[in-house]
N, C-alpha and C positions, 0 to 999 in steps of 0.2 A: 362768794368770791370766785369760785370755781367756773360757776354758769356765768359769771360777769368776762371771767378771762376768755370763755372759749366762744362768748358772742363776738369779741375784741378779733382773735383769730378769724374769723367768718367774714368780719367785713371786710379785713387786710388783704384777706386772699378773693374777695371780690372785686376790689377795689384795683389789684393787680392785674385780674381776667379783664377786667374793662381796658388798662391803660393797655394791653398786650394787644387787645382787637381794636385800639383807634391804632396802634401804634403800626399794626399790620397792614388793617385797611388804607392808612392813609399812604403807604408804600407802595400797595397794589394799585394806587386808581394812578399815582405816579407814572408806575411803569406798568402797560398793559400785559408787555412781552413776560416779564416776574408771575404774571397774574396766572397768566394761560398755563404756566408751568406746575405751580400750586397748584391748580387746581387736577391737571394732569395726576398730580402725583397722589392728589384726595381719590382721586375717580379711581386708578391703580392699585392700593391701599383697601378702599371696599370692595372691588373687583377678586381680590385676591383671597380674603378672606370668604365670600361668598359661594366661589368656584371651587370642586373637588379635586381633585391633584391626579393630575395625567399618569393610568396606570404603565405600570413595572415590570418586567417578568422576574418572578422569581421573589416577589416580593407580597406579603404578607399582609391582608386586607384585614381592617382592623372589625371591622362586623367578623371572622371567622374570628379572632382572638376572645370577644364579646362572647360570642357563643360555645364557647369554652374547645372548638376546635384544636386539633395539636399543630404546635411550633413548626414542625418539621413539614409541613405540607404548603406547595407555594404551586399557581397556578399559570397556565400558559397558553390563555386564550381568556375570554372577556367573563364576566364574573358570573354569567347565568350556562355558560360551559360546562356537562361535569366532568369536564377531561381537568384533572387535575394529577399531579405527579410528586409522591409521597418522598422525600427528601433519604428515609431507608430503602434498602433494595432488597432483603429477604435472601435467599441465598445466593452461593458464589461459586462459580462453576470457574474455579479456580485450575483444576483435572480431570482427568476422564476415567472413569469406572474401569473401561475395560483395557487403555493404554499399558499395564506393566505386560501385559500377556500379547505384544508386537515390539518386534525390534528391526533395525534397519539390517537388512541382508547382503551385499552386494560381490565380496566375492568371484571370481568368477569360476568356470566349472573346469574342470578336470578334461575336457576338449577343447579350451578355449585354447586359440596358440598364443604364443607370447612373440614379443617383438624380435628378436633376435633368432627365430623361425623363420619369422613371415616377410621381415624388412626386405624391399628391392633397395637397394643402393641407391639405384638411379634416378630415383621419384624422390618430388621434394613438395612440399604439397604447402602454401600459403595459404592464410584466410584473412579478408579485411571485414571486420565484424561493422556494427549498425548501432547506431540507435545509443540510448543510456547504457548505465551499470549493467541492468539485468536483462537487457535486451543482448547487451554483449557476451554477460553471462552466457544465456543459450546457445549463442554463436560458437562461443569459445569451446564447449561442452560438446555440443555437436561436430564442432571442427574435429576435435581427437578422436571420436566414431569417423569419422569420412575418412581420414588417414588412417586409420585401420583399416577400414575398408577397400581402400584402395592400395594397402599394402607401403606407403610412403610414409617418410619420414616429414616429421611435421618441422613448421618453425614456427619458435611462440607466435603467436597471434598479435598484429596488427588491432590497436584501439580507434574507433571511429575518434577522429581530434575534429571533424567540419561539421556535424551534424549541429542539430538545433540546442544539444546541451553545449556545446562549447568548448569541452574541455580537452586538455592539451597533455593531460597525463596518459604516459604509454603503461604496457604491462607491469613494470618494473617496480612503478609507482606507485600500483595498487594492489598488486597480488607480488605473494613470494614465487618469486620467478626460479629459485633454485630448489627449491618445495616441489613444485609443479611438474619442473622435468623428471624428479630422484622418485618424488611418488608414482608417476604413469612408467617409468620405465622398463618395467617389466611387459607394456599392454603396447606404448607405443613407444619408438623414438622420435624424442624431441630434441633439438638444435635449436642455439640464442640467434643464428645469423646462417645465411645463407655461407657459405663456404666456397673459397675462389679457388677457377681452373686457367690455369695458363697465365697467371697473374692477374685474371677480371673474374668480379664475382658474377655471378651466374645471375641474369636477370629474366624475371618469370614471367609467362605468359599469362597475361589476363584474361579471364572470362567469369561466366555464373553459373552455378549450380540452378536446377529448375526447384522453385519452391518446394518444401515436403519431400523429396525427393528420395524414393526406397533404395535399398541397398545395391537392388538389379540397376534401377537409373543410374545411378553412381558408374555402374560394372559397364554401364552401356553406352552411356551420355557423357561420361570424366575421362574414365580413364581413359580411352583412346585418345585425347587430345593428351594426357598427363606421359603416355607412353612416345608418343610423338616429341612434345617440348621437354618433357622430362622436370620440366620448374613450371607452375602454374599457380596463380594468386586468383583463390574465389573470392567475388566482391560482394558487399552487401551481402555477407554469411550470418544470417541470422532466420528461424526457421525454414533453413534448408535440409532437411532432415526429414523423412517420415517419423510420424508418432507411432505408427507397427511396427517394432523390430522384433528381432529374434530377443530371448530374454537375457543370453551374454551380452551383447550389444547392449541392451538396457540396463544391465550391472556395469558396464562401462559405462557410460550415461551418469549415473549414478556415484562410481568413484572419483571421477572429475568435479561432476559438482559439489558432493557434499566432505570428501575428501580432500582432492589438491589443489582447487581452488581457494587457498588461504590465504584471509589480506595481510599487509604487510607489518611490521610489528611494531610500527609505528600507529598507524590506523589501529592495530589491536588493542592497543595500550590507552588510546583514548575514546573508543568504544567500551572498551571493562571498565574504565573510570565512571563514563558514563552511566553503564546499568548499578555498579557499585554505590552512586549517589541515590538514585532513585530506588535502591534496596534502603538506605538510610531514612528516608523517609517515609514507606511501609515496608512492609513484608511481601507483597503482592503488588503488581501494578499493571496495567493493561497497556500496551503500544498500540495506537489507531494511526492506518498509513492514510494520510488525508489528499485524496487528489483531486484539488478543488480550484488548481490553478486557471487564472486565464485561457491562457491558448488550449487548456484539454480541454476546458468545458464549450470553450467555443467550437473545437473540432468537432467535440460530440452531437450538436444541434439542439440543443437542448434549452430549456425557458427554467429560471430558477423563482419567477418571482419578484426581478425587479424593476419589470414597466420601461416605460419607454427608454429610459437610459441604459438598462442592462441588454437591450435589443441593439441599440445603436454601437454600442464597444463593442460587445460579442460577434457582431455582425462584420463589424470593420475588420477586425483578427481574420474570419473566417474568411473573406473575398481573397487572403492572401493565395489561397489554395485553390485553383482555379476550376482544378476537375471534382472538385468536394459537387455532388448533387443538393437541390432543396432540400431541407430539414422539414422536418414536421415535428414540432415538439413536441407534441399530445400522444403522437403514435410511438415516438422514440418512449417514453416515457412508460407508456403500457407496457411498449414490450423489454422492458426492466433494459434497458443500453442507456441511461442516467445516472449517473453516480447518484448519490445519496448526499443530500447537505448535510453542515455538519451541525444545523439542532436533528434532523432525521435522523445519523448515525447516532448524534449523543445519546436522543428518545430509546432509540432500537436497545444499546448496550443497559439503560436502566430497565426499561421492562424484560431482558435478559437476568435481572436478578441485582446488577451492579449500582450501589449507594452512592449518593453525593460524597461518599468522604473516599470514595476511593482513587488513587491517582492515576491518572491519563499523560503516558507518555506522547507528543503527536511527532510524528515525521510527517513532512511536509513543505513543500515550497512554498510560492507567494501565494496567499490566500485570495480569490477573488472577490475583491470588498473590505478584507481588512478586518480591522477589527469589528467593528459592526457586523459583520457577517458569523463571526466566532464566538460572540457574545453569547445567542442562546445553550452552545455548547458548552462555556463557561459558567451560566448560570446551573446548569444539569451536573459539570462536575468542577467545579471552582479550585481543585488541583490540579491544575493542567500544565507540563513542562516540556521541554523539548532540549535539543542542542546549546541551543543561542542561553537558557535561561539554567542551564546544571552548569557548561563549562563557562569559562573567565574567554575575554577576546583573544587572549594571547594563547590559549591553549589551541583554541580554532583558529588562529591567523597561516599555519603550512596547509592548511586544509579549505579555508572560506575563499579561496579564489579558484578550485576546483570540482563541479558539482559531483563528478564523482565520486571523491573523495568521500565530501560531506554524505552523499547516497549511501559509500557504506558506512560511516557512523550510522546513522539512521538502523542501515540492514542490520549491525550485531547487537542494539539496543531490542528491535523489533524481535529480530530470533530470537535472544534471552527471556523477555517479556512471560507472564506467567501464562497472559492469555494476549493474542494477536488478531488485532479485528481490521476490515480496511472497508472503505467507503465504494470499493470500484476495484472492480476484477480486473486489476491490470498486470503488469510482467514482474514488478515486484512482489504484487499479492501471491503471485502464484506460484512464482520462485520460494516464496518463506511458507506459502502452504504445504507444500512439497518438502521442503528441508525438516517444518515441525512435524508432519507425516514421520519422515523416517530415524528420527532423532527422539522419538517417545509419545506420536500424536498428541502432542501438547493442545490446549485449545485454542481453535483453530475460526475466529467468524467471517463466514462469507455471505454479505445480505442476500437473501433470494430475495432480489430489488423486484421483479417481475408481483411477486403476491405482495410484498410491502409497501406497492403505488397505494393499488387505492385504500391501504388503510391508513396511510399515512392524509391523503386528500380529505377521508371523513372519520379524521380522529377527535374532533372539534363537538363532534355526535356520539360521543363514546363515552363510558367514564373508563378510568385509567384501566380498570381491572377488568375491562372488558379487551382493552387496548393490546393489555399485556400477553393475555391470554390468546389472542391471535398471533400478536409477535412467536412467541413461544413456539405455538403450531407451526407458522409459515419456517422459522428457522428450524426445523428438525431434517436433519440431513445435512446442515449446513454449519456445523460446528466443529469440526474434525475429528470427529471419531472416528473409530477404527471402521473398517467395512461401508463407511459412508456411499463409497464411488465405486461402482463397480469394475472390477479390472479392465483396462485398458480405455475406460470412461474419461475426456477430458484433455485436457491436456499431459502431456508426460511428469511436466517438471510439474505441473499442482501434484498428482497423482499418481506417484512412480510405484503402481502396482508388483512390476517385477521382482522390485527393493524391498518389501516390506516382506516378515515372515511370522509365524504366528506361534507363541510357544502352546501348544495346546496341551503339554505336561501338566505344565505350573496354573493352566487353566482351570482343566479339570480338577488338579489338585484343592484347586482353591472353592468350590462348590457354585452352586449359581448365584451369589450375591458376593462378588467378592468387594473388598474394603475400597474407597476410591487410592491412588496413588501414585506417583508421578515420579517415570521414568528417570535414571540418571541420564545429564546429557551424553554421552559416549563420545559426539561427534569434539570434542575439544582436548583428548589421549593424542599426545606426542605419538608419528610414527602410525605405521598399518594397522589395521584391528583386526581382530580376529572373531569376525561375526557371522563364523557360520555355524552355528552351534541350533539344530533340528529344521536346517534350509530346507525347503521344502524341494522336493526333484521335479526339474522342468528341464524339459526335452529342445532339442534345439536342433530348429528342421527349417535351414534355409530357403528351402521350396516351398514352406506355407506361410513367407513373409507378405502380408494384402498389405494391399494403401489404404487410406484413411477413411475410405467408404465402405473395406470389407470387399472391393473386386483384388480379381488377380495385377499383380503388378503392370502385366504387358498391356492390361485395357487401363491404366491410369492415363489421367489428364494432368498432363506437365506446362511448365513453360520454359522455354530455353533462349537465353541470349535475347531476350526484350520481344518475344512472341507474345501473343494475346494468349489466356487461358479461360475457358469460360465465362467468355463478354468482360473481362477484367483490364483495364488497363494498366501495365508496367507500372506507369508512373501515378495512378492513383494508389495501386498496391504496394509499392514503397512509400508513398508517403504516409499512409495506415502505417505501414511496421512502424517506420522511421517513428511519427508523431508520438505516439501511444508506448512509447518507452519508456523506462522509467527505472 
């Protein structure tokens, strides 16, 4: 009865296969146009099944799971590659060894004079700074050295509002401007406004300082016009300063920047917010300053990778700039003046030690490419946050129509940071290199882009462990440790040698392997500090002030008032400062 029933079913459903293929066929020879589509869709269908599925980064090929491979390892390069990139990192160079035994020194010494000595009355000394945030930064820093030097009273400083950032905020808006004057007052005097004689306010004579410009230039090439007009506005003040000064001058240096320039307590309030949330999500986190924008990477000349269409936009940007000479990318490229993309910076930070689970704060403006271009960086650390994605729109709306602004959210997220890496040695890298310098040598990454070319071009021939182990090598020296740079190496504000002092007590105390441990920040105590406790003694000998090659002052080459300085044009040389801001 059973074998009788399920012959019954056999024929019904053959019976049904047949009436389903006249009923098909006789539709399809109806309509050819029906036909052609069917059949499309059969050919599509075995097509799809036949063909292997277009690889992934970061994604997990199922012969290594077969082969009883571990989860955690995902590849980035084609599958007979052995560069492969282990999903842990191994250790975390979260602090420096020898960091508790240096502290920031600044102080000045017991010869320095104070303002209310030195002031002339009659000198009033202006500065029109340059460029971004921290391009203004040095301007403004230097600017209170130059009025000290020149014995005048300064007026806050003038914000570039025309440059290429755009922005329209003056001092007031971004730094505590009553901070500023109450903290220097003792080194300089400062004034909010020019002050009126005879009922008209004094209006200043315009000119420029000569680039770099040592203490003698100042004495030789300023003030006789400043003595003359008596009000005088330098333009375009931003490294007009030598980098060799005396070492009081360099603790003056030092007290402007890392003391009374404090942002305003608005910006303060949603910059802590900022690092507060990203403590909430680890304990540790990394800030990477990404400067991967359009117009820099076009300035720079540089080839990133993306074929004819990356040549053609890059190119367009760059002709805007008329005296920019040919590029050569291959040679920019060797001689490490490329930023670093950001799967190369991602690469670099995990063979540093650092796992996929650990979080990456990014500062950064427009990305060149967008998403697509961040993607590999994403797949390497898949916690990735920033401004836009910790705060709500309304917390950033007094702030998102300001780049500076938003700049210094970015900067007190980045200085807080447990460790602080950037892709491109530019004016903010080096500003926060310098500040974690002297606030506890916190760790500090600066790629040595120059040995990372070519191993980044033949990492595809490497296995990971091989990869790593040069990374490692090429970055030593380049992580901020204490004693990295030798005094007066580099720039000031990466490097402010003067600033830094060494407790060689609590050193010694501690035997040669002391425990790792990470400075308190100091630099965030209400009010002056008192940090001179086993300053080390340095002499201060105006007459052995060199320029920036180590000749005497009087054989420096200057430039004054739009003169040429060693084959350099004015206006290529401003547009460098200017661009390259940040």
């Amino acid at each position: 009865m059973k074998k009788k029933t399920r012959e019954t079913k056999r024929r019904n459903n053959a019976a049904a296969v047949l009436r389903w293929i006249l009923f098909t066929r006789h539709y399809l020879l109806q309509f050819p146009l029906l036909s052609a589509i069917f059949a499309f869709l059969l050919f599509f269908a075995a097509f799809s099944v036949i063909s292997p599925l277009p690889p992934v980064i970061n994604q997990h090929s199922s012969s290594q799971l077969k082969n009883g491979a571990k989860a955690d390892e995902s590849t980035f390069s084609t599958e007979t590659s052995p560069f492969r990139v282990p999903r842990s990192g191994g250790r975390r160079l979260w602090n420096s060894m020898q960091s508790k035994f240096y502290y920031g020194c600044s102080n000045a010494s017991d010869s320095f004079q104070t303002a209310d000595l030195k002031t002339n009355r009659n000198r009033y000394l202006l500065i029109a700074t340059s460029g971004g945030l921290n391009q203004q930064r040095t301007g403004i820093t230097d600017g209170v050295v130059a009025a000290y030097i020149l014995n005048a009273t300064l007026v806050v400083p003038k914000l570039d509002q025309k440059s290429f950032w755009n922005d329209s905020s003056d001092f007031a808006e971004i730094f505590d401007v009553d901070w500023f004057i109450s903290f220097l007052s003792k080194d300089v005097t400062i004034i909010k406004q020019l002050p009126a004689k005879g009922g008209k306010v004094l209006t200043p004579y315009r000119t420029r300082a000569p680039r770099k410009c040592t203490p003698i230039c100042y004495l030789t090439k300023v003030l006789p016009v400043l003595n003359k007009k008596h009000v005088i506005q330098l333009g375009k003040f931003d490294y007009r300063l030598s980098n060799r000064l005396s070492p009081d001058l360099q603790k003056l240096r030092c007290r402007v920047n890392y003391h009374a320039l404090k942002f305003t307590d608005s910006i303060l309030e949603i910059g802590k917010r900022l690092v507060q949330r990203m403590r909430m999500k680890s304990e540790h986190f990394i800030a990477l300053h990404l400067r991967f924008e359009p117009d820099m990477l076009a300035f720079s000349g540089c080839y990133f990778g993306g074929g004819g269409q990356e040549r053609m936009e890059l190119g367009k940007i760059r002709r805007r700039w008329k005296s920019l000479h040919a590029s050569n990318p291959d040679k920019e490229r060797r001689q490490g003046k490329c930023p670093l993309t950001p799967e190369e910076v991602g690469l670099m930070l995990r063979a540093l030690g650092f796992g996929s689970d650990v979080h990456l704060y990014v500062a950064s403006g427009e990305v060149y490419g967008g998403e697509a271009t961040l993607a590999p960086l994403k797949a390497l650390f898949p916690n990735i946050h920033s401004k836009e994605t910790l705060a709500s729109k309304r917390e950033l709306a007094p702030f998102s129509s300001y780049s500076s602004r938003m700049a210094a959210l970015d900067f007190i997220v980045c200085d807080e940071s447990d460790v602080f890496s950037t892709n491109n040695n530019g004016n903010m890298a080096k500003i926060i290199a310098g500040r974690r310098r002297y606030f506890g040598h916190k760790p500090t990454i600066r790629p040595n882009v120059k040995k990372l070319y070519k191993l980044f071009t033949s990492r595809h021939n490497k296995t990971w462990e091989e990869f790593m182990s040069k990374v490692r090598s090429h970055q030593i020296g380049f992580m901020g440790e204490p004693n990295e740079l030798k005094p007066g190496r580099g720039e000031f504000h990466e490097n402010p040698s003067s600033c830094l002092c060494e407790d060689s007590v609590a050193k010694a105390a501690t035997g040669p392997n002391p425990t790792p441990q990470t400075l308190p920040h100091e630099g965030h105590k209400n009010g002056k500090e008192n940090i001179k406790r086993n300053e080390a003694s340095e002499v201060t000998d105006v007459h052995s002030i060199e320029n920036e090659h180590g000749q005497g002052a009087t054989e420096m080459d200057y430039m004054d008032n739009g003169n040429a300085v060693q084959g350099k044009s004015l206006a290529g040389e401003m547009l460098s400062e200017e661009f390259f801001s940040d």
